[in-house]
C-alpha positions in Angstrom: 99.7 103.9 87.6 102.1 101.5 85.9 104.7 100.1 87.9 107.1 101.3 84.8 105.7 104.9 85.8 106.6 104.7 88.8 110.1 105.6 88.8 109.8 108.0 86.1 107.6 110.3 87.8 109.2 110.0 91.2 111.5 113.1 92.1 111.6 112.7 95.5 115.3 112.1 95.7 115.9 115.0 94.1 113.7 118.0 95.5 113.7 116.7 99.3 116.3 119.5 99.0 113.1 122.2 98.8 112.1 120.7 102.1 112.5 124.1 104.0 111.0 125.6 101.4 107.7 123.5 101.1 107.5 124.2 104.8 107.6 128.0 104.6 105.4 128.0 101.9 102.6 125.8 103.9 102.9 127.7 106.8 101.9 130.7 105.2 99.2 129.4 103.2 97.9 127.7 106.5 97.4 131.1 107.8 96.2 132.4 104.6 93.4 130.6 105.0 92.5 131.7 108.3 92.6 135.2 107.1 90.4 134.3 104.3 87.9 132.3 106.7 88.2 129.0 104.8 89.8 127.0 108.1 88.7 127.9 111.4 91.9 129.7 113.9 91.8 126.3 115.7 92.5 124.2 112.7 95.0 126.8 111.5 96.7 126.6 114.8 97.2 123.1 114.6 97.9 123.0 111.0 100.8 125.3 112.0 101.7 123.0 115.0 102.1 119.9 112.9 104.0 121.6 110.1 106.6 123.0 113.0 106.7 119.2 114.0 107.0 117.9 110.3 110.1 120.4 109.9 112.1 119.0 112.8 111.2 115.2 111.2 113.0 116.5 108.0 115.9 118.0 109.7 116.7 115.3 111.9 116.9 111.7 109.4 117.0 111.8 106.0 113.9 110.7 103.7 114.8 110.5 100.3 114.2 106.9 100.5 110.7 107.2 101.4 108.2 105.8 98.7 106.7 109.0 98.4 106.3 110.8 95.1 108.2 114.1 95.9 108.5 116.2 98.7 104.9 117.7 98.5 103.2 114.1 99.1 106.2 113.5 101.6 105.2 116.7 103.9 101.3 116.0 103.5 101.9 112.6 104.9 103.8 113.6 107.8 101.5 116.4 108.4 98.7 114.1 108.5 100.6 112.1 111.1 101.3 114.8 113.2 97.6 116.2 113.2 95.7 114.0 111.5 92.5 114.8 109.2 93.1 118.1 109.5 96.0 118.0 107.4 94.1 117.9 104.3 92.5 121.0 104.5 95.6 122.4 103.4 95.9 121.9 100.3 92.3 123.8 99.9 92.5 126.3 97.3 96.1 125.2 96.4 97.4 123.5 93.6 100.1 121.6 93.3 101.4 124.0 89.9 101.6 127.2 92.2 103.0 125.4 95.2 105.7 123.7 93.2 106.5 127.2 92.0 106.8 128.6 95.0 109.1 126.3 96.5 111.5 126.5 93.1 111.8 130.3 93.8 112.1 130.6 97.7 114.6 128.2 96.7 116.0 130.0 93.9 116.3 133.6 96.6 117.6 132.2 98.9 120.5 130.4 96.6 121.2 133.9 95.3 121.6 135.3 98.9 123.9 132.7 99.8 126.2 132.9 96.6 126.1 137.2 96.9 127.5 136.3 100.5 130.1 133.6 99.6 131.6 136.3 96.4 131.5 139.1 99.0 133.1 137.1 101.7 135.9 136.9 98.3 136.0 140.3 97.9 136.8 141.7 101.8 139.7 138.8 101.3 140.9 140.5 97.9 140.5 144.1 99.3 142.6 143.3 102.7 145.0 141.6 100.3 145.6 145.0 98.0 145.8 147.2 100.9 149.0 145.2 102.5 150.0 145.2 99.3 149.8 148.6 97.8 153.7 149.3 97.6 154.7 146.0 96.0 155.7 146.5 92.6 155.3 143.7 89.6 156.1 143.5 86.3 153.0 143.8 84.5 152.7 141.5 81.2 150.8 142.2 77.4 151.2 139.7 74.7 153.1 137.6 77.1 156.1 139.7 77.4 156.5 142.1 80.6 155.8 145.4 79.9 154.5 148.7 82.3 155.3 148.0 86.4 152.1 147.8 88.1 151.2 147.8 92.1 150.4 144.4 93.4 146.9 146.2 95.2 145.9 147.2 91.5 146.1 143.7 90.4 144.8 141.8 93.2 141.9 144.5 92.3 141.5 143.7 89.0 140.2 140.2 90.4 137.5 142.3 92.9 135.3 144.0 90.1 134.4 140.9 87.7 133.1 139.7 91.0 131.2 142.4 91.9 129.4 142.0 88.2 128.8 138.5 89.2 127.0 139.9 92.3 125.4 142.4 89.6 124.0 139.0 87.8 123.0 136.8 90.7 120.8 140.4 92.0 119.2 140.2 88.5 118.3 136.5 89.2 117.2 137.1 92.5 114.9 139.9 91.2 113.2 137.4 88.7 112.4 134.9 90.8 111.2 137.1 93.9 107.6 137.4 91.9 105.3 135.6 94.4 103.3 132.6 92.3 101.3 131.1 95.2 97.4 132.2 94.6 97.8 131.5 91.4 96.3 127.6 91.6 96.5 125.1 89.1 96.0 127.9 86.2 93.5 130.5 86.6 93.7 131.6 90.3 92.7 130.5 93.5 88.2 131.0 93.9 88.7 131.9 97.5 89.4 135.6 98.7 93.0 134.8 99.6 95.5 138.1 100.6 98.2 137.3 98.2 100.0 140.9 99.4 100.1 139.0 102.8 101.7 135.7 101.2 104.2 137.8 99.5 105.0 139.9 102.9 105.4 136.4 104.9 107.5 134.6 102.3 109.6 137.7 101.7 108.7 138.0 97.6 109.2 141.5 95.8 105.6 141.0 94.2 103.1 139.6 93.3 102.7 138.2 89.7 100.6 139.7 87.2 99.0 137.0 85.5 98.4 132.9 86.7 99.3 131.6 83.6 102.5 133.0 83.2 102.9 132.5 87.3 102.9 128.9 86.4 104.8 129.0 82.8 108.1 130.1 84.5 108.1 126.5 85.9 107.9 125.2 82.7 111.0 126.7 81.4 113.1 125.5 84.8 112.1 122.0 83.8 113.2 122.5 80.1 116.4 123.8 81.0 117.3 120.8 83.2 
């Protein structure tokens, strides 16, 4: 590659975030693959072993500096460190399209779960608030000027149910991206007989997706949008 490349196709720096993510992900395929017979229980064992390791390495310094491409070739070198040859068996029957995806919506859950936690944490604040405050009495305004009385608890509610359409919205999101994309390889699917019911069950998807192409296309439209 062109030293000039270089830097544009780097994105380390910028999805080390999907760190736990890539982990999750490997650590079920790694198993997957077991299942399927493709790695023997003793390689999967270790694979599983050194990915454990590779998490703590992540968690404890900070490698965003490191000169590798992004956080897929990041984890596959520390892997190999950990266990050594072994580590490259997993990629087998995985492309970097459907892991990529993967990661970007176990992500993209588990940012939903956190925000519906943070608005609800809002609204146990807002309801405590109206029900001290059911027998204060304010001036309520229209068009500037005050006009009916209102109880302080109604409008501290009125502040509670745009929220709880917000939570409506981010449940929505969370729905679309809990469709499982690993199996789907670089395009067509993965050629070995790989229990994608079990990936979605260990990764915590809603389903599975229907077709490999479109598995991958989602991705597409993420990178468009940023």
């Amino acid at each position: 590659m062109a030293p000039a490349m270089i830097p544009l196709n780097r994105s380390l720096d910028v999805d080390i975030r999907l760190g736990p993510q890539d982990i999750r992900g490997s650590l079920a395929w790694s198993r997957a693959l077991v299942r399927a017979g493709v790695v023997t229980s003793s390689e999967g064992d270790l694979l599983v072993e050194g990915l454990g390791r590779v998490a703590k390495r992540l968690e404890s310094s900070d490698h965003s500096g490191e000169a590798d491409e992004d956080i897929h070739s990041l984890v596959e070198r520390l892997l190999h460190e950990e266990v050594g040859d072994v580590a490259g068996k997993l990629h087998t029957g995985r492309s970097r399209n459907d892991q990529v995806a993967t990661d970007f919506r176990l992500w993209s859950m588990e940012t939903c779960d956190v925000l519906d936690r943070a608005i609800a944490g809002v609204q146990n604040v807002l309801v405590e608030w109206a029900q001290g405050s059911v027998d204060v009495i304010l001036p309520g305004y229209t068009h500037l000027q005050q006009a009916q009385p209102v109880r302080a608890a109604h409008w501290v509610l009125s502040h509670f149910w745009p929220l709880d359409r917000d939570r409506e919205l981010i449940s929505a999101a969370r729905a679309q991206a809990g469709v499982l994309p690993l199996g789907s390889g670089a395009l067509t699917g993965c050629p070995f007989a790989i229990d994608r019911e079990f990936l979605r069950e260990e990764l915590g998807f809603i389903r599975i997706s229907d077709n490999s192409m479109d598995a991958l296309r989602a991705l597409v439209a993420v990178a468009c949008a940023k």
